[in-house]
DRENLO-128070 format. One record per residue (C-alpha): x, y, z. Coordinates in steps of 0.5 Angstrom, whole numbers, plus 500, padded with zeros to 3 digits. Last residue first. Layout:
XYZ/...
This chain:
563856934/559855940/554851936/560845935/561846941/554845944/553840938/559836941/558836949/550834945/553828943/557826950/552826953/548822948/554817949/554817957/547815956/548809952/549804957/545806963/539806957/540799955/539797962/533801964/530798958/532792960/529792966/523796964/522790960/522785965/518789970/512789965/513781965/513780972/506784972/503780966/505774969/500770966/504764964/504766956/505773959/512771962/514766957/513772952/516777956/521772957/523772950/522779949/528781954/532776951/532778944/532785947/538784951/542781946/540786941/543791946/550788948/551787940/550794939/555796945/560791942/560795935/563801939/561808938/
């Protein structure tokens, strides 16, 4: 895993909590909701490849 990814991810939490912040102060409840299922969706395209490639080593490992 690459320490680059970990950064990414922080950065778009602070993001993402920063402007659902804004948002629900400005009463944008709805913005705000679709802010976060947008980073959500964001973080999880870039960290599926590595789950993907985590349970490919626990099948190898079990098929021993």
């Amino acid at each position: 895993m690459n320490i680059n990814l970990i950064f990414r991810i922080a950065a778009v939490g602070i993001l993402v909590s920063v402007l659902n912040q804004i948002l629900k102060q400005s009463g944008r409840d709805e913005q705000a909701y679709l802010v976060n299922l947008a980073g959500l969706l964001l973080v999880l395209f870039w960290i599926v490849p590595y789950i993907f490639d985590l349970f490919e080593i626990i099948k190898r490992l079990f098929a021993l």
